[in-house]
N, C-alpha and C positions, 0 to 999 in steps of 0.2 A: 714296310708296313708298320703302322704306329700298333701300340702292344700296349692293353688294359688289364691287369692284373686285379680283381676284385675280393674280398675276402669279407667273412662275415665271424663273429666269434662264433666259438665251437659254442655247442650246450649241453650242460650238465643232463645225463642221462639217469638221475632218479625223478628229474621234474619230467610232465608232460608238456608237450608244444602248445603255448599258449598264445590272445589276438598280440600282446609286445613279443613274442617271438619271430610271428607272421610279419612287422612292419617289417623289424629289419628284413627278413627277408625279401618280401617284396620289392621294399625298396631297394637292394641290392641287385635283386632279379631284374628292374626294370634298368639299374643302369648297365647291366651289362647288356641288356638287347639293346639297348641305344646306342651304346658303342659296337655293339654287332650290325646295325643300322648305315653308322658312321665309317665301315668300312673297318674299322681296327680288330687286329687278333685280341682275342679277347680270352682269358682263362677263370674261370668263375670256381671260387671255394669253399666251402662251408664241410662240418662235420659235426660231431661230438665228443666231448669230454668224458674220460672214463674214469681217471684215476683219483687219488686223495679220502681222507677218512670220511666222507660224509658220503661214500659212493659204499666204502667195504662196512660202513655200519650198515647200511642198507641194505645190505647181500647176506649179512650176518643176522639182520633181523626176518630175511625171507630163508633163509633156510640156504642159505646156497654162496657157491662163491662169486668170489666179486667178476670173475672173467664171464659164467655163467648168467650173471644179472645184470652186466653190461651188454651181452650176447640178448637179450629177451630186448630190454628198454630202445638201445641205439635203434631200430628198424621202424621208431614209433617216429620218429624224427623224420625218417626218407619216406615213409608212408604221403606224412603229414604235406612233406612239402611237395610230392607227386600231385597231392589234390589241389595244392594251390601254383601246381605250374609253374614250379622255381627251376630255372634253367642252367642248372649249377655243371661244372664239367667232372670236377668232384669232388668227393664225399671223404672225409676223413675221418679216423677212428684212432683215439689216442693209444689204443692195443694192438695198434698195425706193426709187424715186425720191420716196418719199413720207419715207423714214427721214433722206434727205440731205437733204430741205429741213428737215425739223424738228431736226436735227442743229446745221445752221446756223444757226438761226433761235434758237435756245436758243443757243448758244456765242457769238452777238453779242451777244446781249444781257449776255452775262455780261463780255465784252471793253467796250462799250460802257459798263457799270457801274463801271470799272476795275480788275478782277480776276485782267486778265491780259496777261504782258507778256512779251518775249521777253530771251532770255538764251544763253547759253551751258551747256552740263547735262555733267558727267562723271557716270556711275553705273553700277551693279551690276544688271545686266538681266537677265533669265530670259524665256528665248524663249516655252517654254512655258505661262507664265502672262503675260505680255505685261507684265510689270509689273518696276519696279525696285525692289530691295531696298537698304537701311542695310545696312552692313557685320555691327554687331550681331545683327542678323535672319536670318543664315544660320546654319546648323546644319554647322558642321564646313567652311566655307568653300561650302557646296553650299544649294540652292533649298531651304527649309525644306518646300514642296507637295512637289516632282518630287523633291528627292534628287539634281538632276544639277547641274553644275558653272554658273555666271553670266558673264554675260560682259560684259567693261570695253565701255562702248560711250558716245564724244562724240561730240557735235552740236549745232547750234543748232536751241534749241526756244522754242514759247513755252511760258510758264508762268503754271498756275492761284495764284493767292495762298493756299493752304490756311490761311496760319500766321495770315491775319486773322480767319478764323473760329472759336479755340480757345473764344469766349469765351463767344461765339453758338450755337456746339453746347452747351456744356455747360449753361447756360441753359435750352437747349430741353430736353435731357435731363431737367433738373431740374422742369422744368412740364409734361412727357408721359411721365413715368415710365415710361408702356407702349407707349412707342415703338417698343421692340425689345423682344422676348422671346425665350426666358424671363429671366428678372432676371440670371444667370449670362451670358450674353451680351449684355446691356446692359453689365454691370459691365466685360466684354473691351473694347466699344465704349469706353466711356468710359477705359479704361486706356491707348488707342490716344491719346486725344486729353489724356489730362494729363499724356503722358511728351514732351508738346510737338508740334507740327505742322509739316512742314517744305513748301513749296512744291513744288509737282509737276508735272511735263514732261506736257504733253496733245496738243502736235504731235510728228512726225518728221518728216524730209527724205529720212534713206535710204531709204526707199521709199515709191511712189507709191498703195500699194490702201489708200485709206482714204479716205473722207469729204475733201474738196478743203476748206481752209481759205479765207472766203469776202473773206479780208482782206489774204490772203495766198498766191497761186496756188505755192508751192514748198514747200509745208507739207500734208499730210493730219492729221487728228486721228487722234490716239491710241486704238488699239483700246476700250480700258474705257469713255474717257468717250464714245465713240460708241457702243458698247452700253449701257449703262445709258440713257440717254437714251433710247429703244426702249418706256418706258412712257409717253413721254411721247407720243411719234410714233403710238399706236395709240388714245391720244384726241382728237387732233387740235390739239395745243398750236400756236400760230400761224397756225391754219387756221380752226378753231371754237371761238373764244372758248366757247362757252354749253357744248357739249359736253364741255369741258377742265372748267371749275367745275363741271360736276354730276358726273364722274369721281372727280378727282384727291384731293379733300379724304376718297373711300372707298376708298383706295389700300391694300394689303396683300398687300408682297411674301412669300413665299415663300421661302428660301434656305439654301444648305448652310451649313457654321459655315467655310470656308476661304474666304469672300470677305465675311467682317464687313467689314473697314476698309473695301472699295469701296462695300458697300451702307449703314454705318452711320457712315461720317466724309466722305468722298469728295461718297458722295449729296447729303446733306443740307447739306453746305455749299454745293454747286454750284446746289441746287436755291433758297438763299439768296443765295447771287450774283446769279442771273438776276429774284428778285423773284419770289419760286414758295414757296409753305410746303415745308418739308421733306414726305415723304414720311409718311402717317399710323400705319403699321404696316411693321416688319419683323419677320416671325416666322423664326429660324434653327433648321434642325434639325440632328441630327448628321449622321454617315455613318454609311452601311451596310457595316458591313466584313466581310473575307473573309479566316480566319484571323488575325485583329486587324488588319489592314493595311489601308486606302482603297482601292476598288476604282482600279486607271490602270493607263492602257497601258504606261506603264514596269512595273509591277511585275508584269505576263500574269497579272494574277490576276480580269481581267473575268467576272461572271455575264453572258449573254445571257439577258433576261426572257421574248423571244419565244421559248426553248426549254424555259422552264418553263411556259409558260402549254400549252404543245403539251402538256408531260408531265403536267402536275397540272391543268389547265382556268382560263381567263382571273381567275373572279371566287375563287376558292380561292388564286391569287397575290396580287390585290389584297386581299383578307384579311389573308393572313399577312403582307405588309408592312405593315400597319396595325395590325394587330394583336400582334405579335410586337416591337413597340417602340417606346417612350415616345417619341414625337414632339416634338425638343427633343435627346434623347438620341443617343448612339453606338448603334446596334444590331450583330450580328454573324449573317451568313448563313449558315446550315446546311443541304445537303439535307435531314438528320435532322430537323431541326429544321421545316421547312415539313412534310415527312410526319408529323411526330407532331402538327401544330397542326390537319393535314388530318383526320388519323383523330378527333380528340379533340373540334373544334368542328364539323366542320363533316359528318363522316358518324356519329359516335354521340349526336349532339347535337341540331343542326338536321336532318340528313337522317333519322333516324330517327325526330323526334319529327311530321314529315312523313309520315313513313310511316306508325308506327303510326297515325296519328289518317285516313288515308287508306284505308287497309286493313279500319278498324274500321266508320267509316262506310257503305266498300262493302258489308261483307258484312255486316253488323247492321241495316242502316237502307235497304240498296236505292240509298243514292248521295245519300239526299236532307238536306243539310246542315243540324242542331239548329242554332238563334239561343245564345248564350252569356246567363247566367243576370246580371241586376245586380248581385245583393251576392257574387258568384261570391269565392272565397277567392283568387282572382289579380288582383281587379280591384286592389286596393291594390299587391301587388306589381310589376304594370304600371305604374300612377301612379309609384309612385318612382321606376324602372326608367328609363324614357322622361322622365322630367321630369331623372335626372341625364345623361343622353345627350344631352337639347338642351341642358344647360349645360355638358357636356363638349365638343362642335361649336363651342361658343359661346365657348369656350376655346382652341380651336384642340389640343383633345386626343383624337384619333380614337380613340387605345388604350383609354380612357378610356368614351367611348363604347360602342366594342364589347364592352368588357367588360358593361355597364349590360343591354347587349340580351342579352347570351349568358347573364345571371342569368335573365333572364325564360324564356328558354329552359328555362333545367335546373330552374327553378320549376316550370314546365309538366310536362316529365319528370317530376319528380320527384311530381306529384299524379296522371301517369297511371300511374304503379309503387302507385302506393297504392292508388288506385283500382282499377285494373285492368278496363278498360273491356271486354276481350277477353275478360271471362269473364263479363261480364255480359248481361241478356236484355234484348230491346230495352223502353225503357219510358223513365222520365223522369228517373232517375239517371244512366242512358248516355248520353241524349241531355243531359243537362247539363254532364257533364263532356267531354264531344267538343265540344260548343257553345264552352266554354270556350277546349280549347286550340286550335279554329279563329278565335276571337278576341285568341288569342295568337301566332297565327301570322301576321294579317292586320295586328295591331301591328307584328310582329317586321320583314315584309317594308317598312314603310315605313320605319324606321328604319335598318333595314340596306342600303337603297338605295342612298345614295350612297357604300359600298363595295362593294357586290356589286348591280348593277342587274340584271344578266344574271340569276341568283341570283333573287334578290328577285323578280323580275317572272315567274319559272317558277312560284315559289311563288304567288303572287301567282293565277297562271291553274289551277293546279291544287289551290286552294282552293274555286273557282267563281267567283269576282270580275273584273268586268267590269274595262276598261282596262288603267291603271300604277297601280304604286306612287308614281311620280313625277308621278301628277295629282291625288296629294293633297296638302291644307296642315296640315303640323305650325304649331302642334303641335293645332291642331282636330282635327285627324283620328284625335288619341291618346288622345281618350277612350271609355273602354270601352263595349263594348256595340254597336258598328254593325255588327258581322258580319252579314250576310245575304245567302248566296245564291239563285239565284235557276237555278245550274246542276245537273246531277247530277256528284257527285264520284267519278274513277274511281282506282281504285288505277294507280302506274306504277309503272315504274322508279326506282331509287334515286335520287336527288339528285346522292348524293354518294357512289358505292360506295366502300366503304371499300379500304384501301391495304396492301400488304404490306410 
């Protein structure tokens, strides 16, 4: 059985879960049901970050310690993503006694290799991203992410050897070309590591919350590289050899485009220090912006996702963030914009093509649901539809996808305007053409699944069809013709009432 390993970054637990939280998630969540879909073992991981000074200043400014205020924050995370039906297997916590043994157990071997050594470090540090910046790399003297000011900060560290690796990343780039995508963010990656590599500070000493250096009790490691390591801790690297090898080699992270160097130079050299293949896939997507801007707490311009899902309904949010932008790309968030995507796909389109074929059934046919004809004038429309959707998922291109399934759709529509079933007497024209687009609808709900389950699965029962959507195997399941109920079909309520 083929094996999908999917991975989302952890997150910073003094911020709250905001709508660029929710993409990556969703969009993570949708490709692991898709691959749950496509029949592959599938392991789905996300968590949160606890450690480094801008978590124990935070704990210090509430009165409390940093384990204490990690322990309150972390559970705002697995709340958040319960409501948006993230189908994760699990849940990480960089305070896991499981995360510091595997923490150390990778970090000695990397020391052990000789990779890493200590020194003396002056540099350009930015609290907020936990990371140091070249002089060059600021924007106006200020954090190129935050926009806020860095700070001169010496101490003795040790240090990871980045600068031996230039030669070995690019190498690798050069013989897994699809190591990162899209190609535009390979090419960043690669930019990062031909404008040369310089060595980089992985312990502190100013403070104590972090990962205890196992070689060295005055030393904690360094926020990033104890988060990152966190995919490594959830297959049991040091603990379950056999576990780790059937994982690791189906590895495919997930991530915004503001943390390439950590996940696409950092990683993979680190992961070549310790005697680990690089990492199999990094796929980077843009952000979600608000008023062109990156959604951050500096700049009060947070969307809360749990307040649209209140307003517009769970699976019509996961939608429109899937659908409303090129996955890969900047997107920008609109109220307008989510309501016109509502009215357009998902209540004049799918909910009405729902309805009418519901409505017509009940009152023409008594509820009892026509079988869809073989040579039916959609079955071909279907076929391409669905076959470019599995290789749109297969791409890691959801937008792509829903587009594929939303053609089927207004296909469907668009033959019951012609037709016009509503006007016809019951007999074997009506019953073929309702047959049809109930075998259009039983397509539509599998594939729309792993964005809209919720969705999908109402369709799904209110077609007459036993189970889930999600106890089918794409793409078997995508060929025409298996519609058969076996329930009476009753008209309901809208799907998707349309919006003002």
């Amino acid at each position: 059985m083929s094996r999908f390993f999917i991975t989302t970054p952890i997150y910073y637990v003094n911020d709250v879960p905001h709508l660029g939280h929710a993409y990556t998630m969703v969009s993570a969540d949708a490709l692991a049901r898709w691959h749950r879909l496509n029949g592959e073992e599938v392991f789905f991981l996300t968590g949160t970050d606890e450690h480094g000074l801008k978590i124990a200043q935070a704990a210090a400014e509430n009165d409390m310690s940093p384990k204490e205020w990690t322990d309150r924050l972390s559970p705002r995370f697995q709340t958040a993503w319960k409501r948006l039906n993230i189908s994760y297997d699990d849940f990480i916590r960089t305070t896991e006694p499981r995360h510091y043994e595997t923490v150390q157990s990778f970090l000695t071997s990397v020391y052990e290799n000789g990779y890493i050594y200590k020194d003396l470090y002056r540099g350009l540090y930015c609290v907020s991203c936990e990371a140091y910046y070249q002089e060059s790399e600021l924007a106006g003297g200020m954090c190129p992410i935050h926009n806020r000011p860095v700070t001169v900060m010496e101490e003795e560290n040790y240090f990871f050897r980045l600068s031996a690796f230039t030669d070995r990343l690019l190498e690798w780039y050069e013989r897994f070309p699809e190591a990162v995508r899209p190609s535009s963010k390979r090419n960043e990656a690669l930019g990062f590591i031909r404008q040369g590599l310089q060595d980089i500070s992985i312990t502190r000493t100013s403070i104590d919350w972090g990962v205890p250096v196992p070689w060295d009790s005055e030393h904690v490691f360094y926020v990033w590289y104890d988060a990152l390591i966190n995919y490594l801790t959830a297959i049991d690297y040091g603990r379950d050899k056999a576990r780790f090898e059937r994982w690791w080699p189906n590895v495919h992270h997930v991530i915004g485009k503001d943390i390439i160097r950590f996940h696409c130079v950092w990683w993979p050299a680190m992961c070549m220090a310790a005697g680990i293949d690089p990492p199999a896939n990094v796929f980077v997507h843009g952000w979600l912006l608000v008023g062109g801007e990156k959604m951050a707490k500096s700049a009060g311009n947070k969307v809360d996702p749990l307040e649209l899902v209140d307003d517009f309904g769970l699976d019509a949010v996961r939608y429109y963030l899937l659908r409303d932008t090129n996955f890969g790309s900047d997107g920008d968030f609109t109220y307008e914009a989510l309501t016109a995507r509502y009215n357009a796909d998902l209540a004049n389109n799918l909910g009405n093509l729902l309805q009418r074929v519901t409505t017509v059934v009940a009152n023409k046919l008594g509820g009892r649901a026509p079988r869809p004809v073989a040579d039916s004038p959609l079955a071909g429309i279907a076929s391409h539809a669905l076959n470019r959707a599995q290789d749109s998922w297969n791409k890691f291109a959801p937008q792509d996808a829903l587009e594929a399934v939303w053609l089927l759709i207004h296909e469907t529509n668009a033959r019951l305007e012609e037709v016009a079933p509503w006007k016809l007497e019951p007999g074997p024209e009506l019953e073929n053409v309702l047959g049809d687009a109930l075998e259009s609808l039983r397509l539509v709900c599998i594939a729309a699944f792993p964005v809209m389950p919720d969705a999908a699965s109402a369709v799904w029962s209110r077609i007459g069809l036993d189970g889930s959507p999600k106890d089918q195997l794409a793409p078997a399941s995508f060929h025409w013709g298996r519609y058969q109920s076996q329930k009476k079909i009753e008209k309901g309520e809208p799907l998707f009432p349309r919006r003002k």
